[in-house]
KEKE-3310 file (N, C-alpha, C; in steps of 0.2 Angstrom, whole numbers, plus 5000, padded with zeros to 4 digits):
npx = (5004:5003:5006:5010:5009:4998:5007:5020:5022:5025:5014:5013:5009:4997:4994:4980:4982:4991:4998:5007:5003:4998:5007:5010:5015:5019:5027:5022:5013:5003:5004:5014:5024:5024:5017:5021:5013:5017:5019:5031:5039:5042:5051:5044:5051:5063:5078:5094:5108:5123:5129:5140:5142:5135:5129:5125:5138:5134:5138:5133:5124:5134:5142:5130:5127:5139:5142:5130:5119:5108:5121:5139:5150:5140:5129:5136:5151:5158:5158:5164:5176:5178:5178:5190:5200:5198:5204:5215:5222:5220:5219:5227:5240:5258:5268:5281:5280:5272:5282:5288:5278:5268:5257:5253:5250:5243:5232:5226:5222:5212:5201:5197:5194:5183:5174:5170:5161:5154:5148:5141:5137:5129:5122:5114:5106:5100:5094:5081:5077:5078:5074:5065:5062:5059:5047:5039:5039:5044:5053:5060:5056:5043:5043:5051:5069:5072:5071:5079:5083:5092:5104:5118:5116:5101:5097:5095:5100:5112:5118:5123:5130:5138:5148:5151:5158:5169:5174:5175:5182:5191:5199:5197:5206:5219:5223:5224:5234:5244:5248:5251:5263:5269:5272:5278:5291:5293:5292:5281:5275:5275:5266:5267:5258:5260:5270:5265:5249:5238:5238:5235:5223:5215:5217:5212:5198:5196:5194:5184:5177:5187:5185:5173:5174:5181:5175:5163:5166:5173:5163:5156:5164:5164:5151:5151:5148:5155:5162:5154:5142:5151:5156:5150:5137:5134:5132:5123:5112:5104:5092:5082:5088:5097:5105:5119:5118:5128:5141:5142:5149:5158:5173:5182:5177:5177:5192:5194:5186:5191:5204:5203:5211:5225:5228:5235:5248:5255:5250:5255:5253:5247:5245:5233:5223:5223:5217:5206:5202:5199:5191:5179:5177:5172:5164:5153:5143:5134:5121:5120:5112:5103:5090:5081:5073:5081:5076:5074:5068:5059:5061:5073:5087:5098:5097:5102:5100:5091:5094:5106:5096:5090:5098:5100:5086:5085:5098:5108:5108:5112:5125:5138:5136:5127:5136:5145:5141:5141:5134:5123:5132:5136:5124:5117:5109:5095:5081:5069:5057:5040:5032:5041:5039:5033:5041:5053:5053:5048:5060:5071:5067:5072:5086:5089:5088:5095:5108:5108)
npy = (4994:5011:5023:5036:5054:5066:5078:5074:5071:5079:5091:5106:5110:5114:5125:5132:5139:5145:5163:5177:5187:5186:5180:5165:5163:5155:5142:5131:5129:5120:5129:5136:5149:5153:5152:5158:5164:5152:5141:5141:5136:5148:5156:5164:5176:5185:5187:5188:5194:5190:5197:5207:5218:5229:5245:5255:5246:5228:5220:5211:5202:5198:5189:5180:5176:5169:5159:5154:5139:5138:5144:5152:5144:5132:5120:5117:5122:5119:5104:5101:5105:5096:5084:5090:5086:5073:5067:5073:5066:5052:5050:5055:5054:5054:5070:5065:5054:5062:5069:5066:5064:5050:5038:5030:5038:5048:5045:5037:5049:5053:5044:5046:5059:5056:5048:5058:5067:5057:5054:5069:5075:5064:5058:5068:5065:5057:5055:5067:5066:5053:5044:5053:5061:5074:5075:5089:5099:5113:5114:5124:5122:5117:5104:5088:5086:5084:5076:5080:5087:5097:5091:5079:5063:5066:5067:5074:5071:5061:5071:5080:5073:5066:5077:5084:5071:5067:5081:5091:5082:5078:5091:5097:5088:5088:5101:5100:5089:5097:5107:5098:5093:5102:5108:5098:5099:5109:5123:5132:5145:5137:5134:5131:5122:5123:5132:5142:5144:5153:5157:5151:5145:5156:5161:5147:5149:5161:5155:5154:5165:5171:5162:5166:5178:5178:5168:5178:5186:5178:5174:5185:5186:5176:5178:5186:5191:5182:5171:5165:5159:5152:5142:5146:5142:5129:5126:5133:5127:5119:5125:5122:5117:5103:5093:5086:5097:5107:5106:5102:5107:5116:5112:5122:5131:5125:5125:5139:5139:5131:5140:5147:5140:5145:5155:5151:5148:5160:5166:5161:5144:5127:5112:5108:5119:5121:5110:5110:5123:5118:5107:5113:5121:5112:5104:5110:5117:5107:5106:5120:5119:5108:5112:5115:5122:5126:5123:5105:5087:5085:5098:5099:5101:5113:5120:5122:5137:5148:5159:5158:5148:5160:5165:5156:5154:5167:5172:5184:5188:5189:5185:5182:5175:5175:5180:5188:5209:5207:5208:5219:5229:5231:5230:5219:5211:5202:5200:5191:5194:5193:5203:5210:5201:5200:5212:5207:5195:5201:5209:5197:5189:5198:5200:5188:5183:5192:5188:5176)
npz = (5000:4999:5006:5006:5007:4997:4999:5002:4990:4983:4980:4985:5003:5013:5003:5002:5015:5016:5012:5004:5008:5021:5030:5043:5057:5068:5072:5077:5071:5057:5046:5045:5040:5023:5007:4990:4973:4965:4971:4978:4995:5010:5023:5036:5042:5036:5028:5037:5045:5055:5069:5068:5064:5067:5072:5084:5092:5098:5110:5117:5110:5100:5107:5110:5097:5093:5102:5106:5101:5087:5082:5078:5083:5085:5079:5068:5065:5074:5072:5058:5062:5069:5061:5055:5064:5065:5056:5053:5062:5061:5049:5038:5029:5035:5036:5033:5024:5013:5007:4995:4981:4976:4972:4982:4995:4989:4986:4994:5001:4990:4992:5005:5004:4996:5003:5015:5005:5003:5014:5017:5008:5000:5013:5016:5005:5006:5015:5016:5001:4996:5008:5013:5024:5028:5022:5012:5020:5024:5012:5001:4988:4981:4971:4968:4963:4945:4931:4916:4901:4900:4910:4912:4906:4906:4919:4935:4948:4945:4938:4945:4954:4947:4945:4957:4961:4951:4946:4956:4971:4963:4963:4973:4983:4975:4977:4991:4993:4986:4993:5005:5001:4999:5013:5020:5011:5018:5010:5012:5024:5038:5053:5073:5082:5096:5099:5095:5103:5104:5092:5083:5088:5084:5070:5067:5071:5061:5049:5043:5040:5032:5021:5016:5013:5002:4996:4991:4982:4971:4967:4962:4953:4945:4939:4930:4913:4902:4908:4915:4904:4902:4910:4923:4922:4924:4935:4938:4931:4941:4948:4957:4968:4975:4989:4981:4974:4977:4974:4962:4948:4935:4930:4929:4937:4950:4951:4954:4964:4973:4975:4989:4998:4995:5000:5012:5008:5011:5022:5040:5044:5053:5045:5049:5050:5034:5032:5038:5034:5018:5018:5024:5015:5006:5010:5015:5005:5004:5015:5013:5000:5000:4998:5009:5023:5038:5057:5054:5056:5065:5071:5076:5067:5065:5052:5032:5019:5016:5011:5003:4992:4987:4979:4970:4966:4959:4954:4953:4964:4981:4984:4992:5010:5025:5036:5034:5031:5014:5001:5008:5007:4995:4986:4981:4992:4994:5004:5004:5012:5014:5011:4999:4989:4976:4970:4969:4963:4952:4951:4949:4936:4929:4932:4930:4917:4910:4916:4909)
capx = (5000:5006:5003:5015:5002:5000:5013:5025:5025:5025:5010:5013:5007:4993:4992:4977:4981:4997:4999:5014:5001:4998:5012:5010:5024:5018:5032:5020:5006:5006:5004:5020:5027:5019:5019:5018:5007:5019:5017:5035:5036:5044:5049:5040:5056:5068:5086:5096:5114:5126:5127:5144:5144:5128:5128:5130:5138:5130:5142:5132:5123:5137:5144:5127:5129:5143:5142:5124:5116:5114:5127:5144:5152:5137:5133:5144:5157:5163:5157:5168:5181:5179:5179:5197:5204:5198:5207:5223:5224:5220:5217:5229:5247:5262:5272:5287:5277:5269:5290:5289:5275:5269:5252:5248:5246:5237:5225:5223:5219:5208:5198:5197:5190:5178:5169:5169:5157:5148:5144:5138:5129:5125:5117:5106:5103:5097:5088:5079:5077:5077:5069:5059:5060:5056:5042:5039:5038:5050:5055:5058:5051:5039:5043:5055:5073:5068:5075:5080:5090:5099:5106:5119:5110:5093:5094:5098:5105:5117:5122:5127:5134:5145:5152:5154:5166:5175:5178:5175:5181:5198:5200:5199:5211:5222:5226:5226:5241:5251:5251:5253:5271:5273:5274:5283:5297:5296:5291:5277:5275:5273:5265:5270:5253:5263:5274:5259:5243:5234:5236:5232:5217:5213:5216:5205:5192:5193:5194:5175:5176:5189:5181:5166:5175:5185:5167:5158:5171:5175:5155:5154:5168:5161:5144:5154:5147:5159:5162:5146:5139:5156:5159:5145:5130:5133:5130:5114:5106:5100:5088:5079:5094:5098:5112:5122:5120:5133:5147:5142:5153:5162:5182:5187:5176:5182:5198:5192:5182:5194:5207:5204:5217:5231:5231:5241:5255:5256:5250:5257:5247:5249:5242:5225:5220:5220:5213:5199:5200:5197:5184:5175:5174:5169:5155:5147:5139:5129:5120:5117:5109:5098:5084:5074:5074:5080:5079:5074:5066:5055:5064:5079:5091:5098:5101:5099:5101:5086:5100:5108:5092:5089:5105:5098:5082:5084:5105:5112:5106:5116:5131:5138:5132:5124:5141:5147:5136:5144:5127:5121:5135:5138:5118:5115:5105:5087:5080:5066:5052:5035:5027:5043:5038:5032:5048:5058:5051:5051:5069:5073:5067:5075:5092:5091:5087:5104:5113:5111)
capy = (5000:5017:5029:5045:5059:5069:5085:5070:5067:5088:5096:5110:5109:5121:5131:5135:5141:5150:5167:5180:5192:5184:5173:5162:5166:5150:5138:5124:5126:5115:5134:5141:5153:5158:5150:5161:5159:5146:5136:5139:5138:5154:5156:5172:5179:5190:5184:5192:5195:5191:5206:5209:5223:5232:5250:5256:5237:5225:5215:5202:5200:5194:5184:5175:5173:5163:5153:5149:5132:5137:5150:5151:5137:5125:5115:5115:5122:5113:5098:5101:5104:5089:5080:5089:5084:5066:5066:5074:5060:5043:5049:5058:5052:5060:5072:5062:5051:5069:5074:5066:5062:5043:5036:5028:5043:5053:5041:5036:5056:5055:5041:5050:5063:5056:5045:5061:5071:5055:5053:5072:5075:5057:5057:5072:5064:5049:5057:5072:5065:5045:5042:5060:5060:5080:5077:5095:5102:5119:5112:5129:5122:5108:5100:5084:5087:5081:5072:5085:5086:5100:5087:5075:5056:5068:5067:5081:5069:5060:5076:5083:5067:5065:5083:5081:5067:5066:5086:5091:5077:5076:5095:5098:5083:5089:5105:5098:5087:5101:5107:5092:5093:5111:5108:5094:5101:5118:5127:5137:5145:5133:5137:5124:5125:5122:5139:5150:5141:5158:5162:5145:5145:5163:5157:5144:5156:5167:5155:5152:5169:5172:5158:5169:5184:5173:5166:5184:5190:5174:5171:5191:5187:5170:5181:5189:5186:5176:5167:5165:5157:5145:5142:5145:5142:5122:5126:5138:5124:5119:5129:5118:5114:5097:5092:5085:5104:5111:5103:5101:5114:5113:5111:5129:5133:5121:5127:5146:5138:5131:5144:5150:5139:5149:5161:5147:5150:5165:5168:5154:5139:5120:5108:5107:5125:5120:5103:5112:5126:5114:5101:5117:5123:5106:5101:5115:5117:5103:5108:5125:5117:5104:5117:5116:5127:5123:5118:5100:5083:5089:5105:5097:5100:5118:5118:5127:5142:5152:5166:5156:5147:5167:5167:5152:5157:5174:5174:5189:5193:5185:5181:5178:5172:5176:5183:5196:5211:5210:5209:5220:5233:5231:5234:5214:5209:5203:5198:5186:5195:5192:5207:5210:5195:5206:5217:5202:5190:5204:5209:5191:5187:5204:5197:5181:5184:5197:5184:5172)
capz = (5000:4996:5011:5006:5007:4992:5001:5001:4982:4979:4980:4990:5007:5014:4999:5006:5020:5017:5007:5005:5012:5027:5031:5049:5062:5073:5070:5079:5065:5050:5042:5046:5034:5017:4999:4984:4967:4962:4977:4983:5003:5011:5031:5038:5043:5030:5028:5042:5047:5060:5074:5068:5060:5068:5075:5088:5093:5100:5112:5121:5104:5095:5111:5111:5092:5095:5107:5107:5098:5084:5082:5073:5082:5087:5078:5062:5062:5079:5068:5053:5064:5074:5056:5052:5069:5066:5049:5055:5067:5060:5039:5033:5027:5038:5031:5028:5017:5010:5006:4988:4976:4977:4970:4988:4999:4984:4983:5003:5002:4986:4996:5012:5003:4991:5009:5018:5002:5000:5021:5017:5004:5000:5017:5016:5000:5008:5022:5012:4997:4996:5012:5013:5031:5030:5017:5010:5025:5025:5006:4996:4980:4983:4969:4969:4959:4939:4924:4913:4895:4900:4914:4909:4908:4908:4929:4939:4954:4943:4935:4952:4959:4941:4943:4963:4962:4945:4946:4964:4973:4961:4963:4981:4983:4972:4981:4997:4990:4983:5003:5010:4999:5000:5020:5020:5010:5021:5004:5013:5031:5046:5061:5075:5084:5104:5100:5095:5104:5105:5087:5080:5090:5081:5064:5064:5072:5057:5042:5038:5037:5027:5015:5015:5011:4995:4991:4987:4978:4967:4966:4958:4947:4939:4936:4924:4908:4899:4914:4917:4900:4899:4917:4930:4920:4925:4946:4940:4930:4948:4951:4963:4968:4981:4991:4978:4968:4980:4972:4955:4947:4930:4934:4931:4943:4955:4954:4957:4971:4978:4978:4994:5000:4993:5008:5018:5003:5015:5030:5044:5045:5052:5040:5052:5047:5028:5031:5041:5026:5011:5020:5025:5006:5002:5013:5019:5000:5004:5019:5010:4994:5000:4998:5015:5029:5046:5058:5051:5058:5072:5073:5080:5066:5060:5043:5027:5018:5012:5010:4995:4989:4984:4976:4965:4962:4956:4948:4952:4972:4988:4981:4999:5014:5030:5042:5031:5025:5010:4997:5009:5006:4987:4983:4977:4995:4995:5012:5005:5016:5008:5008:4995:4985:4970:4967:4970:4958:4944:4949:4949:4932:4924:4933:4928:4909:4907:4918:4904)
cpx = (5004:5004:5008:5010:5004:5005:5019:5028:5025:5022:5011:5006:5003:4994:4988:4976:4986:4997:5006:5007:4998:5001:5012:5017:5026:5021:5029:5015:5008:5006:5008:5022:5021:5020:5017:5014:5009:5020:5025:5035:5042:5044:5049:5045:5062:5074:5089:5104:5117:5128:5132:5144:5140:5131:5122:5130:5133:5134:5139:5127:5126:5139:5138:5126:5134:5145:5135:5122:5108:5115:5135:5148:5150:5130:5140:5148:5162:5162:5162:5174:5184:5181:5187:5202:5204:5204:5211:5225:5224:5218:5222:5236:5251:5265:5278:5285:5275:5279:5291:5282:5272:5260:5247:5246:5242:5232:5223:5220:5212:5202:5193:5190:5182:5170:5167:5163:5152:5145:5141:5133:5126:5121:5114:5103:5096:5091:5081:5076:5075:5073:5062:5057:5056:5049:5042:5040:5046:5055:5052:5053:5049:5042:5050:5061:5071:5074:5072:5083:5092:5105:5110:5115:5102:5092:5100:5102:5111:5121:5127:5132:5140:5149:5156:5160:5169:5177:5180:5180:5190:5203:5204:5205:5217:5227:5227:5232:5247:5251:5254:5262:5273:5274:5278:5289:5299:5297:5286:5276:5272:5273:5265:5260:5254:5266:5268:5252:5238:5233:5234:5225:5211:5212:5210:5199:5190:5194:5189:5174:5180:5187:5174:5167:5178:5178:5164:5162:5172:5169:5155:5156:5165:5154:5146:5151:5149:5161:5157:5144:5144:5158:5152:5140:5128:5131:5124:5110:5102:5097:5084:5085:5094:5102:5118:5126:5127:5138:5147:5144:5157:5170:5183:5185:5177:5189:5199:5192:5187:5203:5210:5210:5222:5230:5237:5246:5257:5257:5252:5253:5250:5243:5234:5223:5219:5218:5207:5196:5196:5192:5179:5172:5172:5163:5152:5141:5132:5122:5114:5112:5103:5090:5078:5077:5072:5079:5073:5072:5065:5060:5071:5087:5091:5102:5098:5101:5097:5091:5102:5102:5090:5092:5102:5091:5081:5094:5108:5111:5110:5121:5136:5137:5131:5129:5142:5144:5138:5138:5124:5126:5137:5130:5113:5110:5099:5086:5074:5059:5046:5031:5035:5044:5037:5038:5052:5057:5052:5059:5072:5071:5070:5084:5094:5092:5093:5107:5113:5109)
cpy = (5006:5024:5034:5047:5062:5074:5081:5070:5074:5093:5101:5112:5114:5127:5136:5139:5148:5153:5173:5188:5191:5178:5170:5160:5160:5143:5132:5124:5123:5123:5138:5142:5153:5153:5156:5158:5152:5141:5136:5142:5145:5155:5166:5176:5181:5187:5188:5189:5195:5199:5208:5214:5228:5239:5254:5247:5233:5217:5208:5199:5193:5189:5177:5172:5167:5160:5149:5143:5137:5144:5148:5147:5132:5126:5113:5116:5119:5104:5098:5101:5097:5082:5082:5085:5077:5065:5068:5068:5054:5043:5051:5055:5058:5063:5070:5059:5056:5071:5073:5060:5054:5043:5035:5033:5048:5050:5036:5044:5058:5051:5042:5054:5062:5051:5050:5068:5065:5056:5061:5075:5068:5056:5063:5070:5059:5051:5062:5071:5057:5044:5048:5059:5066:5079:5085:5099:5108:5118:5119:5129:5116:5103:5096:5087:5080:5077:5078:5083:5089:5097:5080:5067:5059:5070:5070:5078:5065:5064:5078:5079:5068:5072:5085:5080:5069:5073:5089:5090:5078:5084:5098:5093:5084:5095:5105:5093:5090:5103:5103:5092:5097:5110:5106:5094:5109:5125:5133:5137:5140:5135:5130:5126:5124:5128:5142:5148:5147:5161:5157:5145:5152:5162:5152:5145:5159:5164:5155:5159:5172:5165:5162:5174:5182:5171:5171:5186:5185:5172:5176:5189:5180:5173:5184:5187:5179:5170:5161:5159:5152:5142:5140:5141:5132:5121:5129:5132:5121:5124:5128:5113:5106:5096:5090:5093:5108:5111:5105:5107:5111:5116:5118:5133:5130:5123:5135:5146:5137:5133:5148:5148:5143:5153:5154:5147:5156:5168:5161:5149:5134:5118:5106:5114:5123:5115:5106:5118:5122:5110:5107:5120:5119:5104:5103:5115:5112:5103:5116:5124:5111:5106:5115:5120:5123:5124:5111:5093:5082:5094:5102:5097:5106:5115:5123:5134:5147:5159:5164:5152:5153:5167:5163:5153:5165:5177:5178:5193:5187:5182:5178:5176:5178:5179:5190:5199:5211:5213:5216:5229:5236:5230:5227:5210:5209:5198:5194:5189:5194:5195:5212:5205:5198:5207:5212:5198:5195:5207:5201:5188:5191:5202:5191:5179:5188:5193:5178:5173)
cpz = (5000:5001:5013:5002:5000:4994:4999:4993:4979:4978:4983:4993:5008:5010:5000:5011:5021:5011:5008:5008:5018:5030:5041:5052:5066:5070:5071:5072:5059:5045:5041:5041:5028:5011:4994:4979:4965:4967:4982:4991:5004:5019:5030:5041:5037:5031:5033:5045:5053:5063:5072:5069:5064:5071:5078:5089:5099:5105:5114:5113:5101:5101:5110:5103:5092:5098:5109:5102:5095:5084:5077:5076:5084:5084:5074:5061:5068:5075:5062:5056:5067:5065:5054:5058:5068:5058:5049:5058:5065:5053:5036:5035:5033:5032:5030:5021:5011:5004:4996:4985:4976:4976:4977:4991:4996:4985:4989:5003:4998:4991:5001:5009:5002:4997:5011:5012:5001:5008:5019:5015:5001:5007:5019:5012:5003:5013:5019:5007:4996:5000:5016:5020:5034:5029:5014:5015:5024:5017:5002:4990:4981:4977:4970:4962:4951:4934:4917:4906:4898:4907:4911:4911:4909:4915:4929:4944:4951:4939:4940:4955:4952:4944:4950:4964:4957:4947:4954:4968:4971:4962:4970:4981:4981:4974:4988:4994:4989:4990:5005:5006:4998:5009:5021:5017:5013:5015:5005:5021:5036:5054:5067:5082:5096:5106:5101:5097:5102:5096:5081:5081:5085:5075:5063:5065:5065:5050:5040:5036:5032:5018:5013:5013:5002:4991:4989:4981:4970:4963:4961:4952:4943:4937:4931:4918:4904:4902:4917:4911:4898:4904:4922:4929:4923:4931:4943:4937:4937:4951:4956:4965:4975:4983:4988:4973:4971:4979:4966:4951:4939:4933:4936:4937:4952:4957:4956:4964:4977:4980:4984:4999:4999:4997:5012:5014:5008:5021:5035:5044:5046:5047:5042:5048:5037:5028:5034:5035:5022:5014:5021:5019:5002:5001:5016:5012:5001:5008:5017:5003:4995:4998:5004:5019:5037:5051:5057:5056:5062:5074:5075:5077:5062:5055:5038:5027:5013:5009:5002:4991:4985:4978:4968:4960:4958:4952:4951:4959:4977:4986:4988:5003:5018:5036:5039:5026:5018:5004:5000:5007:4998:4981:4980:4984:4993:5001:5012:5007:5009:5007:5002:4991:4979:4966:4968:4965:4952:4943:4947:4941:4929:4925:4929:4922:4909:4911:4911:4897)
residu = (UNK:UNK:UNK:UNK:UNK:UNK:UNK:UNK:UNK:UNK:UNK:UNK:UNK:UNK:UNK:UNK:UNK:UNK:UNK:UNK:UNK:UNK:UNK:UNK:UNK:UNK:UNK:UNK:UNK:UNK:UNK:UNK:UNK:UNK:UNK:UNK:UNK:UNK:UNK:UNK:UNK:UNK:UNK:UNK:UNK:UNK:UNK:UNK:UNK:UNK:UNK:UNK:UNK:UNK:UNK:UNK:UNK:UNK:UNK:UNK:UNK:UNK:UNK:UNK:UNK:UNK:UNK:UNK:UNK:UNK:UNK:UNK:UNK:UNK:UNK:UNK:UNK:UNK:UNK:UNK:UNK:UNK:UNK:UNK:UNK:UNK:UNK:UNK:UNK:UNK:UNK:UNK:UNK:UNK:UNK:UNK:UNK:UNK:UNK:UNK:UNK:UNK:UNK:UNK:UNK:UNK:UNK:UNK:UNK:UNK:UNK:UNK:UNK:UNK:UNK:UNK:UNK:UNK:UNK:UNK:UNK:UNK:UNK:UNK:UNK:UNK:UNK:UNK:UNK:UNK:UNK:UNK:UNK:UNK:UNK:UNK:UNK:UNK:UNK:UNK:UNK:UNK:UNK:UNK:UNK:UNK:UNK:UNK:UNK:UNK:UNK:UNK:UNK:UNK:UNK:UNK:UNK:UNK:UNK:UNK:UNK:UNK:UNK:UNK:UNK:UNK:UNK:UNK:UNK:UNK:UNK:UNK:UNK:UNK:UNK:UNK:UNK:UNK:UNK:UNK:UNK:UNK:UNK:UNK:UNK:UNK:UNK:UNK:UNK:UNK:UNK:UNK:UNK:UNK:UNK:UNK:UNK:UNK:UNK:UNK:UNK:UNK:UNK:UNK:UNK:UNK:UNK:UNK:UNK:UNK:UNK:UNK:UNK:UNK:UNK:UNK:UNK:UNK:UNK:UNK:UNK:UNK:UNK:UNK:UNK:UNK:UNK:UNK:UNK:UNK:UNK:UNK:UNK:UNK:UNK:UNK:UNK:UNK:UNK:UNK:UNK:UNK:UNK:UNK:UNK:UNK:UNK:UNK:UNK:UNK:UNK:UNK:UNK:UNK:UNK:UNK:UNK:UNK:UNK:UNK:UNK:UNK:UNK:UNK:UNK:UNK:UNK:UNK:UNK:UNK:UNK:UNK:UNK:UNK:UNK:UNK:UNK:UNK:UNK:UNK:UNK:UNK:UNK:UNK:UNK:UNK:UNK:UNK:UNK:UNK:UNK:UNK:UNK:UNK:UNK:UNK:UNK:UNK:UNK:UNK:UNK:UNK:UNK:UNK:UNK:UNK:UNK:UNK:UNK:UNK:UNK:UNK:UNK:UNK:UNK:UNK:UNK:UNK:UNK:UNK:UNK:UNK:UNK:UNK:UNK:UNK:UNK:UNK:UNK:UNK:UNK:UNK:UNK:UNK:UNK:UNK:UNK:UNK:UNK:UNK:UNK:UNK:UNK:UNK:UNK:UNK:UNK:UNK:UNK:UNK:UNK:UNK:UNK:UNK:UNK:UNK)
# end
């Protein structure tokens, strides 16, 4: 027997009930948040920025930003980190073995990696998607990801999965190796992290944000036309994007993406700080592209990024994320709210057409 409700299979849920002019604030009702004409869902809150920045400051703000659950280091990014710590320790090649070139430890590294994109975005796949444990619920675009032509093999999941691993996958790995032998021959700065505890601790504090500041910048520059129409246009055909979309990148942009490493060519770093760098620029995409709003599976799991779902449905708005105002400073913010649904829908069509 077949008892997944019709919401299950895509209908969007309480359409009835929910409108972008009276969007429901009560996270217990089944009617929370809003759907527009097109049924996609919407939370009744605006997209919103960390206190950093705010005037006059706001000190216990930010403290309780960062340190409350969730906040900037609970849950994920103590969890990503906790994932480099385990992988400095028991996954990754010494740097002797690192000193010269060798198929084994390239490819114990490429391994590592390729387990720790599938436990991510294969297992939101599985949970979200395969076994639909959310159902619709908090699902930007109700409908289920499609079998497409503009998709290799016609399917959007095995487009995303190909372009993942093969380029992804082989990309990330590939610049984590040239460190791993740039350290090991003492070819780029080492920080011993016993001398300078305090500034190691600091570093690793301020790389998601230095990844955030590399990702607006790199994001603006591949909108660039030409860029754009030979280059990015392979991440935007995900428009209803999945977990897998966060990866799926054509090469050149993969090696834009993951650029952001090249700061540890400079500034001091042990090998933890760009293993927690690169894994961070890996598998956070997944989490940000699954397309539902969190927190997730009776409420118990933040997640999501209705900030970059923007970025997807509309081209050319939220180019970075939610720490730094930077959208907010350079004129490309939109905040989602849904008594601007209107003006956001026809800016987003006027953008999305000159973007391609």
């Amino acid at each position: 027997m077949n008892d997944r409700t019709e919401n299950e299979k895509g209908a969007p849920p309480n359409a009835e009930h929910s409108s972008t002019e009276n969007p429901n604030t009560d996270r217990h009702s089944p009617e929370y948040g809003f759907r527009n004409k097109k049924g996609e869902w919407r939370p009744p809150y605006p997209c919103a920025y960390a206190p950093l920045f705010t005037w006059p400051p706001k000190p216990l703000s930010v403290l309780k930003w960062g340190l409350s659950f969730p906040g900037f280091l609970w849950p994920w990014n103590s969890i990503y980190f906790l994932i480099t710590l385990l992988t400095w320790f028991y996954f990754q090649p010494s740097l002797e073995r690192c000193a010269e070139f060798h198929i084994g430890w390239i490819s114990q590294m490429f391994l590592r990696n390729m387990v720790l994109l599938w436990l991510l975005s294969g297992g939101w796949h599985l949970l979200l998607y395969t076994w639909r444990l959310q159902g619709t619920k908090y699902k930007y675009d109700p409908k289920w990801q499609i079998k497409n032509k503009v998709f290799l093999w016609n399917n959007q999941v095995w487009d995303n999965i190909f372009w993942s691993c093969a380029s992804g996958c082989t990309i990330w790995t590939a610049y984590e190796v040239l460190f791993m032998w740039a350290y090991a021959n003492q070819l780029i700065p080492y920080l011993d992290w016993s001398t300078h505890p305090v500034y190691f601790i600091l570093w690793l504090c301020l790389i998601p944000f230095w990844r955030e500041f590399h990702f607006y910048w790199i994001h603006r520059a591949i909108h660039w036309k030409p860029l754009y129409r030979t280059v990015h246009y392979l991440h935007h055909k995900n428009v209803n994007p999945g977990p897998w979309s966060g990866m799926a990148m054509h090469p050149v942009e993969h090696l834009i993406y993951f650029s952001v490493l090249l700061i540890h060519w400079i500034v001091p770093s042990h090998p933890i700080h760009m293993l927690f760098n690169a894994q961070h620029t890996a598998l956070t995409p997944a989490g940000s592209h699954h397309g539902f709003e969190g927190p997730v599976f009776n409420d118990k799991v933040p997640t999501g990024s209705y900030f970059h779902y923007l970025h997807h449905r509309y081209f050319k708005t939220n180019f970075g994320e939610n720490t730094l105002p930077l959208d907010k400073l350079f004129g490309t913010f939109l905040d989602g709210l849904p008594e601007n649904a209107n003006s956001q829908e026809d800016l987003g069509n006027e953008i999305r057409s000159d973007a391609i």
